[in-house]
N, C-alpha and C positions, 0 to 999 in steps of 0.2 A: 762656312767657318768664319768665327769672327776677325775684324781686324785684330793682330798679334801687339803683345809689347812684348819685344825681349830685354830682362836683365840685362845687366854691366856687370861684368869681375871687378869694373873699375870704380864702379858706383855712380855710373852715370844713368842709370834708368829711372831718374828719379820723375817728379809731377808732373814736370812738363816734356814734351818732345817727343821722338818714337815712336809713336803711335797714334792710333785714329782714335778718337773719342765718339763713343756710342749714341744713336743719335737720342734725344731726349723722348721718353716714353708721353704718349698720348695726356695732355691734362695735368703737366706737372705745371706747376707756377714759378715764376722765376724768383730766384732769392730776394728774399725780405732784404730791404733798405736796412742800415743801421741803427736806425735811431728807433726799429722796431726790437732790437735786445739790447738789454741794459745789463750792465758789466756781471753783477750778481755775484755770486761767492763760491769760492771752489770748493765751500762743504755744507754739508754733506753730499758725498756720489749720489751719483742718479739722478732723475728728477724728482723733483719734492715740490710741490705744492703749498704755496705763501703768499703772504702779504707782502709787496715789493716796498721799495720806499717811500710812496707817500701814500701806502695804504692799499692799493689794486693789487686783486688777485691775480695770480700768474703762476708759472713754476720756473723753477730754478734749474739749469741742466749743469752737469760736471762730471764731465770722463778724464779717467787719468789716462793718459795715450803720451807714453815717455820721449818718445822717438818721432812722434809725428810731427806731419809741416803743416797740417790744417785739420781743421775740424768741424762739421757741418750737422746740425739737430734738423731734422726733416720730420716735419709733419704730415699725416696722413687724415683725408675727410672719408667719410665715410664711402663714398665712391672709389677709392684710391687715389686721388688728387695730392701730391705731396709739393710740399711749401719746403724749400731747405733755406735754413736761418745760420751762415756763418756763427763761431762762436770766436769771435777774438780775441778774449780777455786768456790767458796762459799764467797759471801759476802754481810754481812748483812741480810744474809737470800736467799740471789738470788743467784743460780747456774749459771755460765756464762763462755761462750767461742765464740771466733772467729775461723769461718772454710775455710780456704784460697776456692778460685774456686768457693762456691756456689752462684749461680746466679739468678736471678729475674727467679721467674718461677718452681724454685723447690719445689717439695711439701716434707713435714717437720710433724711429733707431736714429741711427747715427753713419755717417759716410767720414773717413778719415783719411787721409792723404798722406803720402812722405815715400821715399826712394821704392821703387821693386827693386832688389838684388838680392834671390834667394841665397844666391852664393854667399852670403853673409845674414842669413837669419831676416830678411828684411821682403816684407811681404804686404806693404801698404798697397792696397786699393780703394778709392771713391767711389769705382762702378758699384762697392759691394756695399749694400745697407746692411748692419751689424747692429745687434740685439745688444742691447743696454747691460752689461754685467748686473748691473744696478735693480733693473725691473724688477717690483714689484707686482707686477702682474703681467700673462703675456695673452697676445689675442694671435691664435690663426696657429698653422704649422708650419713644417718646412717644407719640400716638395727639391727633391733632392734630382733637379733636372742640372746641366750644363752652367746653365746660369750665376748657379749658386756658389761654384767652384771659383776661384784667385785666378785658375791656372786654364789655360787651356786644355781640354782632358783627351780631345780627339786631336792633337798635334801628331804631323806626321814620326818625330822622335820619339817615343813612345819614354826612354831613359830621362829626354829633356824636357819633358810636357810641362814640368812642375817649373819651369823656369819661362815660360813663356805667360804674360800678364793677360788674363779676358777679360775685357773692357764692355760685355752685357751687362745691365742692368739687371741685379739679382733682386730688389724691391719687389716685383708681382707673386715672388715666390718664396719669402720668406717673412716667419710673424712679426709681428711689432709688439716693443712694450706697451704696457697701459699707464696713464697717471693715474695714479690713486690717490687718493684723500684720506691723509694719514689720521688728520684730526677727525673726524669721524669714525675711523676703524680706529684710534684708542681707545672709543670709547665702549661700554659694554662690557669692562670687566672688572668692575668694581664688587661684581657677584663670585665672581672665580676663586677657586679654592687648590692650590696644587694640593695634589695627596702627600706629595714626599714620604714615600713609601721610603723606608730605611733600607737598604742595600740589600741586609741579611733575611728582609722579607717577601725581599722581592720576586715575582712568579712573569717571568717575560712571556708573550705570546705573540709568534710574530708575525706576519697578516700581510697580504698586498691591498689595498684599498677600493681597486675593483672587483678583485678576484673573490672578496671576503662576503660582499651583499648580490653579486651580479645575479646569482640563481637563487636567493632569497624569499622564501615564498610570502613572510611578515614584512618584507620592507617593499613600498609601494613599486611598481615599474620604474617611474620615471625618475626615482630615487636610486636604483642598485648601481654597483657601482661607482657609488659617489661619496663625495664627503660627509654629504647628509644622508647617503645610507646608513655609512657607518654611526651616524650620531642616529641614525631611528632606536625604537625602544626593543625593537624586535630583535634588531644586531646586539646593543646594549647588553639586551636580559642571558643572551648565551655567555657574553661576557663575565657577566655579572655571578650569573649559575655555575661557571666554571671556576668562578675567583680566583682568576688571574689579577696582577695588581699593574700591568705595564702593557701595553699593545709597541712594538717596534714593524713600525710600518715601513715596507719596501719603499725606495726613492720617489718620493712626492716634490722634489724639483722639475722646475721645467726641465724636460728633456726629450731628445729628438732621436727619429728610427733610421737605422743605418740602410744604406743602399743596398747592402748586398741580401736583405733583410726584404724592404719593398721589391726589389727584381723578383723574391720568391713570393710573392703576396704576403708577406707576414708582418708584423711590426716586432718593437721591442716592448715585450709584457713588463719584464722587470723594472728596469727604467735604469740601471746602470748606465747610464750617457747623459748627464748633464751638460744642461746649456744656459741656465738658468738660476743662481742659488738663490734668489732671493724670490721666485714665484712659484706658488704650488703651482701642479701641472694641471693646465688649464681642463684638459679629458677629462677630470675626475670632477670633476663641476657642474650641478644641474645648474648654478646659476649662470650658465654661459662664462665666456672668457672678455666678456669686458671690465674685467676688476672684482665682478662680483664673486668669484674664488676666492680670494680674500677672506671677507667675510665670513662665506662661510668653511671655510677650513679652520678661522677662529670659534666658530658655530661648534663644532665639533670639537675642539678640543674644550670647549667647555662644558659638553653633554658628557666627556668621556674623562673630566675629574669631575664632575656633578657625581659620576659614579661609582668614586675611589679610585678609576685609571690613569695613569701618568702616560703620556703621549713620548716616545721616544723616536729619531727619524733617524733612519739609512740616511747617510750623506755620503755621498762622491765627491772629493773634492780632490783627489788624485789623476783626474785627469780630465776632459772633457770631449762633446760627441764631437768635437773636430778633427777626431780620429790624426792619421799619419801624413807624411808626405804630401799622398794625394788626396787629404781630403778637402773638405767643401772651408770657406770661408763665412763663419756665419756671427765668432762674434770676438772672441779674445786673439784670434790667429789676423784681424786685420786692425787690431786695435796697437796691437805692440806683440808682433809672434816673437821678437827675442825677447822681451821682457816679462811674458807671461809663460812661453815654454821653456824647459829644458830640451836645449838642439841640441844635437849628436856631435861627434868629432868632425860628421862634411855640413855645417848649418842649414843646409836642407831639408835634412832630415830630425829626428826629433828622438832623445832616450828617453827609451819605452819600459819603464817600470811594471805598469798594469798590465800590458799583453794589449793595449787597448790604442794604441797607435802613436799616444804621448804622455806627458810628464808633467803635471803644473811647476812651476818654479818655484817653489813655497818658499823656497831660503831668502826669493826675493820680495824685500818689504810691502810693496803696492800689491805682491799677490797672499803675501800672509795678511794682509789689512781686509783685501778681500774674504778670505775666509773666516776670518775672526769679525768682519761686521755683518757675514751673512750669520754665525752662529749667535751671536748677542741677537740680530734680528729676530732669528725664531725663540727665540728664550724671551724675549725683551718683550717684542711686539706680537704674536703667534703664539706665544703661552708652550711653548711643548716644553719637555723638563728632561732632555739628554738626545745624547746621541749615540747611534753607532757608525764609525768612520771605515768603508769600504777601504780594503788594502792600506790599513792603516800606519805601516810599514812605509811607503812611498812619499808617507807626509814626514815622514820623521829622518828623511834621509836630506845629507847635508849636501855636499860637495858630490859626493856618490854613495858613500857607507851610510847605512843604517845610524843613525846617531842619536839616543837617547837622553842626552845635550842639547837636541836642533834646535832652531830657533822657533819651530813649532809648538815644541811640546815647553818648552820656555814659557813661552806669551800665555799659553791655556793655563799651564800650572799659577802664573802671577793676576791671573784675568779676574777680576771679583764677582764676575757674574759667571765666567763658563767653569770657574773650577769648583761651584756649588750645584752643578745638575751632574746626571748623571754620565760618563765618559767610558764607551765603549770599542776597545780594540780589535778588528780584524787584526791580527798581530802578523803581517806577512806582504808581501807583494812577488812578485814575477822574477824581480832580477838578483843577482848574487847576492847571499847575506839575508835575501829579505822574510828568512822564516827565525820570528824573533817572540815568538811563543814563551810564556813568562819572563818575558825582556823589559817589558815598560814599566814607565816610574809608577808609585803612588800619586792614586785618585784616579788610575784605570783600572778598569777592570777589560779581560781580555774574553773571546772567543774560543774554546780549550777544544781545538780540535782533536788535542791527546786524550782527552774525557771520551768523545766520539769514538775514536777507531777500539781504543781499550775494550767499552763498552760492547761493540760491537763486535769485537771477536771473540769477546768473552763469550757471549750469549749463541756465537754461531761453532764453538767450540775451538778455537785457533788459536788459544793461547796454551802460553806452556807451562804456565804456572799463574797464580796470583798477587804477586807483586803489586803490579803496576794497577790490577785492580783498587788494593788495597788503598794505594794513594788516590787515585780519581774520586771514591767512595766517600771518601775522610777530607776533602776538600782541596785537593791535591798541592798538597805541604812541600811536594819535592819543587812543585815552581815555583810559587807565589810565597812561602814564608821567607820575606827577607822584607826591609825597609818601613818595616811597621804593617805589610799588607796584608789584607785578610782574606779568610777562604769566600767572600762574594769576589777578590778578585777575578775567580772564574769562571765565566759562565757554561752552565754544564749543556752540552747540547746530544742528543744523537742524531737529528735531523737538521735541517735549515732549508732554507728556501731553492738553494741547489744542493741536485741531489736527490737522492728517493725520499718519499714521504716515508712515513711511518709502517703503512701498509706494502707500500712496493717495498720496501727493505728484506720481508720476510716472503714475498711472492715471487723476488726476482734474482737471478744471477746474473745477470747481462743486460747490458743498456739497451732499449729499444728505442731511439732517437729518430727512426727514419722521416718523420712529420716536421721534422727541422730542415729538410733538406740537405742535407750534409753529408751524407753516405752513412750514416751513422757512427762519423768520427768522432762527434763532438761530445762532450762530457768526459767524465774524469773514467778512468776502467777501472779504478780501484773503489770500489764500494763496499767492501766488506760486508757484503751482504748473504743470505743464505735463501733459497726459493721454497726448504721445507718438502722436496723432495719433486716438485711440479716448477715447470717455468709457467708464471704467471698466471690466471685465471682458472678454476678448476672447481670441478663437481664432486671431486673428491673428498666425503666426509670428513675424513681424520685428516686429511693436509689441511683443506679448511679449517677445522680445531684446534692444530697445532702450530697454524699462523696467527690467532686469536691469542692462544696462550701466547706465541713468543711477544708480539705487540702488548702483552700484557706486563710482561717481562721487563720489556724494555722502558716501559710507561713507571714502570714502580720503580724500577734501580732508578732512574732520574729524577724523581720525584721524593725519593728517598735518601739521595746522595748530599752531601753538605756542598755548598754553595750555590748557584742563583740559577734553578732552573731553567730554562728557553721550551719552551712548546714550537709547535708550526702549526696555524693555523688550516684545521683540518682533519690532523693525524690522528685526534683524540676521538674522530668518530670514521676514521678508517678510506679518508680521501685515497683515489689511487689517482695518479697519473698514465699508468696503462705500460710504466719501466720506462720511463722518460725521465733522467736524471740530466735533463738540462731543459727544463722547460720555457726555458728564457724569453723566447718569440713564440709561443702558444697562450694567446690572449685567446682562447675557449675554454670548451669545457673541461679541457685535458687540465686546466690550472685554477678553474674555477673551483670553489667548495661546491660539493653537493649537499645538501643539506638535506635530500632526500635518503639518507642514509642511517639518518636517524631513525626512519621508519623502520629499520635491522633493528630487530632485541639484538644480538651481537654485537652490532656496533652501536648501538645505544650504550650498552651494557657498559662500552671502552670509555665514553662518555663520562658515566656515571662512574666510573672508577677513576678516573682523571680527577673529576671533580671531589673523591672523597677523598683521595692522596693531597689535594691541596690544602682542604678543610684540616687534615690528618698534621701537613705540615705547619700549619697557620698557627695548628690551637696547643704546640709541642715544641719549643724553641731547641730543644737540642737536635731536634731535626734540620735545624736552619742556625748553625752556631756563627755567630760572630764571630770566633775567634777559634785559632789552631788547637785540633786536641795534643797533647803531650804525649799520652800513651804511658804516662808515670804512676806509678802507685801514689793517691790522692790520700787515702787512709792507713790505719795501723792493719787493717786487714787485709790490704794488697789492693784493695778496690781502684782501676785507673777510671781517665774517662774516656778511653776508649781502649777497646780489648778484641783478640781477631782470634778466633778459634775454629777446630778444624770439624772434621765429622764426628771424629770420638768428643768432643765436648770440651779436650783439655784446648789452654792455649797453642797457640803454632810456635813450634821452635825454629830456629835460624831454618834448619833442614827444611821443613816440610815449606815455608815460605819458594823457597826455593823446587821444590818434588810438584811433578804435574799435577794440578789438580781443579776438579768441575764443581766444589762445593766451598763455601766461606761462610763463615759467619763473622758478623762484624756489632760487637756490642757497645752501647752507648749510655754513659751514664749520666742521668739526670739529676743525680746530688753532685756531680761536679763539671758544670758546666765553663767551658772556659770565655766565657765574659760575665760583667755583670750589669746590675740594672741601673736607672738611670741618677738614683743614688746613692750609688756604689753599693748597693746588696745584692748577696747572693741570688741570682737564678736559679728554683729550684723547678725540678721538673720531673716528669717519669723516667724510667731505664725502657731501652729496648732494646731485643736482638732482632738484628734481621741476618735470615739466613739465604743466599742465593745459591742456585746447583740448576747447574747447566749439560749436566749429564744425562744420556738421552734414558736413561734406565733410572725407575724409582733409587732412593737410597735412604738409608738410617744415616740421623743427627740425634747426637747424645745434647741434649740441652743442659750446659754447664750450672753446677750446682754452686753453694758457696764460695765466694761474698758474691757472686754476682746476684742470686735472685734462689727463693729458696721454691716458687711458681711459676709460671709461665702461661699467657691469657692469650694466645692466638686472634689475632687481629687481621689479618691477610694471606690468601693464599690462594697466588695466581693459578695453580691448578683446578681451581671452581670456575666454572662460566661465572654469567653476571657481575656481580661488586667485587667478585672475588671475596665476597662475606663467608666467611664460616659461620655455619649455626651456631647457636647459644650452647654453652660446655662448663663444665667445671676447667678448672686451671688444671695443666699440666705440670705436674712435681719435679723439681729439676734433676738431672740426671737420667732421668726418662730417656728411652731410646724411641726418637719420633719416625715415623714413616714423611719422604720426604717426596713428593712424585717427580717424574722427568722432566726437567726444563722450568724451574718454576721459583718462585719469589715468597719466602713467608717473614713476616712482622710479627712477633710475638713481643707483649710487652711483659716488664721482666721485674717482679715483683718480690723484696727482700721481704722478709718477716719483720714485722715490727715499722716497716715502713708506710 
């Protein structure tokens, strides 16, 4: 066991005294003299790489560490030889110095000093080398031994552990930043083109960065999984084929795999656990992790708007992998743990918003500065064009409540750079209040979990009437119309990255988790899901069939719905996870795409149907409107632009809105589209009905006759395998009573005489 420091109630366990000091690891060098750093400047954070004052290259170092009583930049040679260099100079809270000679490439953390008194939020240790909030690039990983921990972990008090200081040496086992060479990664994007895809046309798809190339049979070995996979032409062309117009890639921050995760041999596939915001995470890197990440993570965002795609990033900034209480000290927990966490009512401990062990303090300025010069950073420097903010809820809370006021959502809204990309809300978090689902200001748009469950009980028959449908369909009016916001405020999803895919939705009733190790607690039990008559896998013709159709089903309400689609990378050619709705530490094949799947005409088929509903929506703007339908009569003949009718063909009265029912139609008119174009003229465009019926038994739909359409031209109809094409036909005459089959999705475009 190591020599102990115990805390003071009194605040006496501070830098000096109490304890035995660890003895100095093999090859370390003794502190640099002063007159080797020169005063330098307390901006910008991090190290940055420059010209000092009479010209010699060096870098700059500057941590804001509020509450510390010293500060030390330790250098690292390639052997592990570390040099610690005092930083002196203090201002305004940020220690800072310039170190003549160091150069792009060197790898750097930081040792910081001042009081242990957990009892009071106050958790300084020097034994602990701490990863640069700052970094630009990180080399190596963690290794989540003893060491790594503030606290002693095997203290015989097992309640007190976290208050007893371990004074080992965490340096052998924890990464280091890299310096990077800012001025040479500007350069190279003078060719760059963002697509700034306009909101209402946007097709999300959203992808982990390993999981998307790893079984890749077109992008080379040494490339899958990487950031230059995803920029091969191979990855590219699926993108491109499928015309999608945004990829939202899973957490590409540095971030690190939790203990109880390694105890099982597993890591963390997602990457929910940021430790890092300013460096891609080094795994995803053919060019190794000495800075060259960088590069090419810029490499790739410019192959993926070479191709009309907009780069958008999962961000975590709600909390970080330094988990609770007892976790590891690795980078903001010994920098300033009161200044950078929200601690609980005993300062020990930490409120837990995420479920993820702690709380960033965002209300507090030095850690809102934080997050807002890591977002300008990837915007600025890294080229990507939005974001999506994990438990976006947790950032927006002030004091404790939710607040839609914070000084979060403040800064972003006044920011000239962040309030021009695109801003996306998890709208929720863990703790009271925090489901806040069409809550946020204008210039977010949100995550419409309401869109999901509707959708999915619709299609699995569990609804008890169509309401609610109505509105998710129509861009859902009842959240988002207020404050000038529009129906791309919400993004439509039935899948996401947790959770079944596409294909498990319709094969599974129950979560199969046990490969997580967890008894199969873990994931949500509420899935809304339907297995089709089989749990999971099955050689059964017509189940097999009828989970085709429903994936088909579900692919076209989404795709057909107003406002901003989201895909999952996968679903659209039938990826399974095996009913694993929490795949979160299954970095295999359980998460990986198979791409061998497209060898299925079936799941080709779902491919190519994906792909013809986006071309469908792309080339049809009332498909993707702008702006809220009214539901008003537009003309002297009753004509609205948007009209909801039932099975007999007339409109739905108050009553039948309200009467259980498994069929809708929902028409849209393309002479009155409610926006216009970018010189204030009319939008014109087709009419269409689409009619959905989710009943398991075929059914008659009367296609409504005038002013709607005096023909009717059949365009989709998920009861076909393949494109779901219907053969070549004459138009169907309105009033006609159609044969409609079970379970199934039809487009008909809806054509007036004389139009």
């Amino acid at each position: 066991m190591p020599a102990p420091r115990r805390g003071s109630r009194d605040g006496d366990g501070g830098s000096g005294g109490n304890g035995h000091a660890a003895a100095a690891p093999p090859g370390r060098v003794p502190a640099a003299p002063a007159a080797e750093v020169w005063p330098g400047s307390p901006e910008p954070l991090g190290a940055r790489f420059r010209a000092g004052p009479d010209g010699q290259a060096g870098t700059n170092f500057a941590l804001w560490a509020g509450g510390a009583e010293s500060v030390e930049v330790c250098l690292f040679a390639a052997d592990g030889t570390e040099r610690r260099i005092p930083l002196a100079e203090l201002t305004h809270e940020v220690w800072h110095g310039f170190v003549p000679g160091v150069l792009p490439g060197q790898r750097y953390g930081f040792r910081v000093g001042g009081r242990w008194d957990p009892w009071t939020g106050a958790r300084w240790n020097p034994a602990k080398l701490l990863l640069d909030p700052y970094a630009r690039a990180v080399d190596g990983g963690f290794r989540l031994v003893p060491e790594v921990y503030g606290h002693v972990r095997d203290w015989p008090e097992p309640d007190a552990a976290d208050t007893v200081r371990d004074d080992r040496d965490s340096a052998p086992f924890v990464p280091k930043g890299v310096v990077v060479d800012d001025w040479a990664e500007a350069d190279g994007w003078q060719d760059d083109h963002r697509p700034k895809t306009p909101w209402a046309d946007t097709v999300i798809y959203e992808l982990h960065v390993r999981g998307f190339t790893r079984r890749h049979p077109g992008v080379p070995p040494e490339l899958r999984g990487t950031y230059a996979g995803l920029a091969h032409p191979a990855a590219l062309a699926h993108l491109t084929s499928l015309g999608v117009t945004a990829v939202e890639l899973l957490p590409v921050h540095q971030f690190a795999h939790e203990e109880h995760l390694e105890r099982r041999g597993l890591t963390n596939y997602w990457g929910y656990n940021s430790i890092g915001y300013f460096a891609p995470h080094a795994d995803y890197s053919a060019s190794g992790s000495g800075g060259g990440q960088v590069g090419e993570f810029k490499a790739m965002v410019r192959a993926l708007h070479a191709a009309g795609i907009e780069v958008i990033l999962d961000v975590v900034y709600n909390h970080t992998a330094e988990g609770g209480q007892g976790g590891p000290t690795l980078s903001l927990r010994g920098i300033d743990n009161r200044g950078y966490y929200r601690l609980g009512p005993d300062p020990r401990g930490y409120a837990d918003y995420t479920g993820c062990g702690n709380t960033l303090a965002v209300m507090q300025p030095h850690v809102l500065r934080l997050i807002t010069d890591s977002l300008r950073y990837w915007v600025t420097e890294m080229g990507v064009d939005g974001f999506r903010f994990d438990l976006a809820a947790a950032l927006a809370r002030s004091m404790h409540d939710v607040d839609m006021l914070s000084p979060f959502l403040a800064v972003i809204a006044q920011d000239p750079v962040l309030r021009r990309v695109k801003l996306i809300a998890e709208p929720w978090d863990v703790g009271s209040g925090g489901y806040q689902v069409g809550a946020f200001p204008p210039l977010w748009t949100e995550w419409n979990d309401r869109y999901r469950d509707t959708v999915r009980d619709f299609w699995r028959g569990a609804t008890a009437d169509v309401r609610d449908l109505g509105y998710r369909l129509s861009g859902s009016s009842d959240l988002y119309d207020w404050g000038g916001r529009r129906p791309y405020a919400s993004v439509n999803f039935v899948t996401a990255h947790d959770g079944y895919t596409l294909r498990d939705l319709v094969s599974y009733q129950d979560r199969h988790n046990g490969a997580n190790g967890e008894d199969g607690r873990d994931g949500s039990p509420d899935n809304r899901s339907w297995n089709c008559g089989a749990e999971g896998e099955t050689d059964d013709p017509d189940i097999a069939a009828l989970r085709r159709r429903q994936a088909r089903n579900l692919l076209a309400t989404l795709l057909l719905s107003t406002g901003v689609p989201m895909l999952v990378a996968g679903d659209e050619m039938g990826r399974t996870q095996g009913g694993n709705n929490n795949a979160y530490c299954q970095d295999n094949e359980t998460s990986w795409v198979d791409w061998s799947l497209l060898d299925d005409p079936g799941w080709a088929a779902l491919r190519d149907l994906a792909a013809r509903l986006i071309a469908l929506r792309r080339a049809h703007p009332v498909l993707r409107s702008g702006g809220f339908f009214s539901g008003l009569a537009q003309t002297p003949e009753g004509l609205r632009d948007v009209a909801w009718f039932g099975a007999h063909g007339g409109e739905l009265t108050d009553e039948e809105w309200f009467a259980r029912s498994a069929t809708l139609g929902m028409y849209l008119s393309g002479a009155d589209i409610p926006h216009r174009g970018a010189r204030g003229e009319p939008v014109v465009d087709d009419s269409f009905l689409l009619v959905v019926h989710a009943g398991h038994l075929a059914a008659s739909f009367t296609l409504p006759g005038p002013p709607w359409a005096t023909t009717y031209e059949l365009l989709l109809d998920t009861a076909l395998e393949a494109q779901s094409t219907p053969p070549p036909a004459p138009p169907t005459p309105a009033g006609t009573a159609v044969g409609i089959g079970p379970r199934s999705v039809r487009l008909y475009r809806a054509v007036r005489s004389g139009s």
